[in-house]
C-alpha positions as a printed NumPy array, in Angstrom:
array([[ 81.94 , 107.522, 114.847],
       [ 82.274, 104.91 , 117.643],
       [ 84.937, 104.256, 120.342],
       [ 85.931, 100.717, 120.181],
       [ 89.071,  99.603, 122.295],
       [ 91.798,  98.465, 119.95 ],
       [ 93.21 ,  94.881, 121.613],
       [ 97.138,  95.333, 121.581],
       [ 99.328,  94.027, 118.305],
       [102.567,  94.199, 116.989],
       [103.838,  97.779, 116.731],
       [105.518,  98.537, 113.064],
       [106.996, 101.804, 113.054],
       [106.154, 104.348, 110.31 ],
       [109.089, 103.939, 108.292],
       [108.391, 100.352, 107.469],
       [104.821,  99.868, 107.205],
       [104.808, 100.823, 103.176],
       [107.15 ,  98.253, 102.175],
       [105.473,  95.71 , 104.525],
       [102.343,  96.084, 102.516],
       [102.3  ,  93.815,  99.546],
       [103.554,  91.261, 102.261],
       [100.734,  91.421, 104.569],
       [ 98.192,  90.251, 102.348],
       [ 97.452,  87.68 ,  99.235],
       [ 94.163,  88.61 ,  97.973],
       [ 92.454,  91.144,  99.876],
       [ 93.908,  95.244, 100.958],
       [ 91.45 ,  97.615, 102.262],
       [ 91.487, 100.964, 104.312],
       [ 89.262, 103.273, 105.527],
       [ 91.   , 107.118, 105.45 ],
       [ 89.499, 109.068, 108.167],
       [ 91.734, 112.405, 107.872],
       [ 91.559, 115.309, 105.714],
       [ 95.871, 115.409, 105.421],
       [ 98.082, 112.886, 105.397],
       [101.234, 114.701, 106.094],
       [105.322, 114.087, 104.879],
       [107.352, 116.171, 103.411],
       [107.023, 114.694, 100.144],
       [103.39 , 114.979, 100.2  ],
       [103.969, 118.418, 100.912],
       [106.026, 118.791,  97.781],
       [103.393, 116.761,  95.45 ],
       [100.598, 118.7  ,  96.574],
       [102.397, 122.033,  96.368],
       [103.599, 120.801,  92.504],
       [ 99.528, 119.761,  91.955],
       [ 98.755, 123.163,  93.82 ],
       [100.536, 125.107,  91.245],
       [ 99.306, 123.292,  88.187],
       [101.652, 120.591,  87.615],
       [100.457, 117.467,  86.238],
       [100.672, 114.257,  88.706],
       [103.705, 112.229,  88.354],
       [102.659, 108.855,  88.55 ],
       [106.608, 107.911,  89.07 ],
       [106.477, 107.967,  92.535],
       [102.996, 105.991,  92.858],
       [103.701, 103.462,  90.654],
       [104.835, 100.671,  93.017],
       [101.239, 101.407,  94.4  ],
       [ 99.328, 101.243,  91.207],
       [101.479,  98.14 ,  89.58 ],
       [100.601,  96.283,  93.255],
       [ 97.074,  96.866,  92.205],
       [ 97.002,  95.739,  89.158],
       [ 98.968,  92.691,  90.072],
       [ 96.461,  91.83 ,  92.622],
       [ 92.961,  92.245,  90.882],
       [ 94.251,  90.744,  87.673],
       [ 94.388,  87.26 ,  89.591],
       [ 91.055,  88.156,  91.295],
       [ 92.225,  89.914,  94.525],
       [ 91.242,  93.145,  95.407],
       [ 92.274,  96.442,  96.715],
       [ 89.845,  99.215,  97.833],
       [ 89.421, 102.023, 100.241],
       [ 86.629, 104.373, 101.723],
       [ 87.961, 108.201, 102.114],
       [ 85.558, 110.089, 104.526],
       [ 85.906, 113.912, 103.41 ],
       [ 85.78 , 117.112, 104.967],
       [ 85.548, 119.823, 103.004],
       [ 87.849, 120.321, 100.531],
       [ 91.449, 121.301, 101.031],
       [ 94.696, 121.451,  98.615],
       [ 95.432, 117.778, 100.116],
       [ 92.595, 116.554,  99.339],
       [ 92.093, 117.782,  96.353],
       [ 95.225, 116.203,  95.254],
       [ 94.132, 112.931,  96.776],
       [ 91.509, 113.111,  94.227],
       [ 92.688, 113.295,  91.442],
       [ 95.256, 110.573,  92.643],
       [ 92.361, 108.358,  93.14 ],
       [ 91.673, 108.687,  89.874],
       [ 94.844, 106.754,  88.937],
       [ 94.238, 104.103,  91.383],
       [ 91.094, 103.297,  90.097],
       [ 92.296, 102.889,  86.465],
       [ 94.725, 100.357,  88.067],
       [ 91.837,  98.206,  89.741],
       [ 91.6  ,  99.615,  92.854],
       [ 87.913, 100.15 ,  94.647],
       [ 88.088, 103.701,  95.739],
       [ 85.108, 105.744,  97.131],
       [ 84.701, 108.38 ,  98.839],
       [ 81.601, 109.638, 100.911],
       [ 81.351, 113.016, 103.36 ],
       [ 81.704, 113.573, 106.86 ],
       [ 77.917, 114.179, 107.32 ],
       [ 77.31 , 110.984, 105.798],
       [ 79.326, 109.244, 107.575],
       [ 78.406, 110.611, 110.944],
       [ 75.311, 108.222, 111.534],
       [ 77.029, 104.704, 110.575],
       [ 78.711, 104.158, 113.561],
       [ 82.515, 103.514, 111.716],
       [ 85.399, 103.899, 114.352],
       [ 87.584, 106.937, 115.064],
       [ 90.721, 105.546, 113.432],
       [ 91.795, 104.63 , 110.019],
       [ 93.109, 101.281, 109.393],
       [ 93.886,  98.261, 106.969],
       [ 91.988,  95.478, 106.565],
       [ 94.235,  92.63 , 105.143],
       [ 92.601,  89.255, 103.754],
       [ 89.728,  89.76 , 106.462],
       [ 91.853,  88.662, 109.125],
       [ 94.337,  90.936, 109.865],
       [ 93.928,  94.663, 110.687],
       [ 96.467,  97.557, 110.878],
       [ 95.426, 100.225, 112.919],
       [ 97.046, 103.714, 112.044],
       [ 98.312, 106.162, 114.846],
       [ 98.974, 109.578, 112.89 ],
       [100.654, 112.883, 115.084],
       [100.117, 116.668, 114.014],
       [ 98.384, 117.272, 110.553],
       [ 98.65 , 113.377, 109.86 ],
       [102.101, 112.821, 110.012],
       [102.478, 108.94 , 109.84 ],
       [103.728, 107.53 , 113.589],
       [102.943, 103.755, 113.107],
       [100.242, 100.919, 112.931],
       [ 99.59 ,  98.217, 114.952],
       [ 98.91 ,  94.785, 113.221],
       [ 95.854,  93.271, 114.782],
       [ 94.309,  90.04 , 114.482],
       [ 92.119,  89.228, 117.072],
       [ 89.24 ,  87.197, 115.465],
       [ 86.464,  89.707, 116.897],
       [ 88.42 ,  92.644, 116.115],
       [ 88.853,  91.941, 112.403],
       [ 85.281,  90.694, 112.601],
       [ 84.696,  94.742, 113.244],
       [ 86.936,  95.73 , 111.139],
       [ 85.126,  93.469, 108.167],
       [ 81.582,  94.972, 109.432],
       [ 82.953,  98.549, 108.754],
       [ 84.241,  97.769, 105.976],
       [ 81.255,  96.485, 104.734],
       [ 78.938,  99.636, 105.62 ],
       [ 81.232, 102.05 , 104.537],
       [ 81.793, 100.54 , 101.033],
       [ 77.683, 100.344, 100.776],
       [ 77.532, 103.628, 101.677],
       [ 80.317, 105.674,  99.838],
       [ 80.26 , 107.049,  96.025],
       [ 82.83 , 105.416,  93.581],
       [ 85.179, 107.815,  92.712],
       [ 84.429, 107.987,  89.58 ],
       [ 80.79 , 108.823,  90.378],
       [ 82.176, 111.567,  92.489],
       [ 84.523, 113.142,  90.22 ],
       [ 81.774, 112.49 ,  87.489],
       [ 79.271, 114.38 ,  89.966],
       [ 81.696, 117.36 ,  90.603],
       [ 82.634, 118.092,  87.333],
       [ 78.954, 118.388,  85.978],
       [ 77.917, 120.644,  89.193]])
């Protein structure tokens, strides 16, 4: 992982980055996931729920996964790279969420920690939206959401675009993974 100073954006608290989403971008949404929890308390009660052996209810998701099939049926695309540690309940879950977002379109793959180590991707998870505009995520105690901060300084995004690129080239599709897991 690399240090690379973040130039200063607008701040968007927590609580409305979600809904901001499908505004930021037209044709383009990716993230790189850097954390083995993403806490809230309603996290905390879907992975508890998956924990115990309750199906995934894709009610709550499904403004996600209709967004994604919105965007890549006109050609856009959505994707993300998850680097994992080992395994945990939450990301476990996240897994088998995944699974769901790539039946609605979305690019998700996943690679490890190790792996990851070497390519020389940035301490921080963030958005990359249309190329040109990048949200970087601040997270507090076991990944509690805090806020992001909308960047779009040319060489910046440039970055952003760059680790984007490796990481993609270098993570497993999900379905590879899950594929790879289950046979193992």
């Amino acid at each position: 992982m690399t240090v690379t100073p973040i130039p200063r954006g607008e701040v968007v608290p927590a609580d409305d980055f979600g809904p901001m989403v499908p505004r930021l971008f037209t044709h383009e949404a990716w993230r790189l996931e850097l954390l083995d929890e993403y806490d809230d308390p309603v996290t905390r009660e879907r992975v508890a729920r998956f924990k115990a052996g309750e199906p995934i209810d894709r009610a709550p998701r499904e403004w996600w996964l209709t967004m994604a099939r919105a965007v890549t049926a006109v050609g856009g695309s959505m994707g993300r790279v998850h680097v994992l540690g080992p395994l945990n309940d939450y990301l476990r879950y996240e897994l088998a969420c995944y699974g769901q977002n790539a039946e609605a379109g979305e690019d998700v793959r996943v690679m490890s920690r190790a792996a990851a180590a070497g390519l020389d991707l940035p301490e921080f998870d963030f958005w990359l939206f249309d190329g040109h505009t990048a949200a970087v995520m601040y997270f507090g105690e076991r990944g509690s959401f805090l806020r992001a901060e909308l960047v779009t300084d040319a060489g910046f995004t440039a970055q952003c675009r760059r680790w984007r690129d490796t990481a993609m080239s270098n993570a497993t599709p999900i379905r590879d993974y899950q594929a790879g897991r289950t046979a193992a």
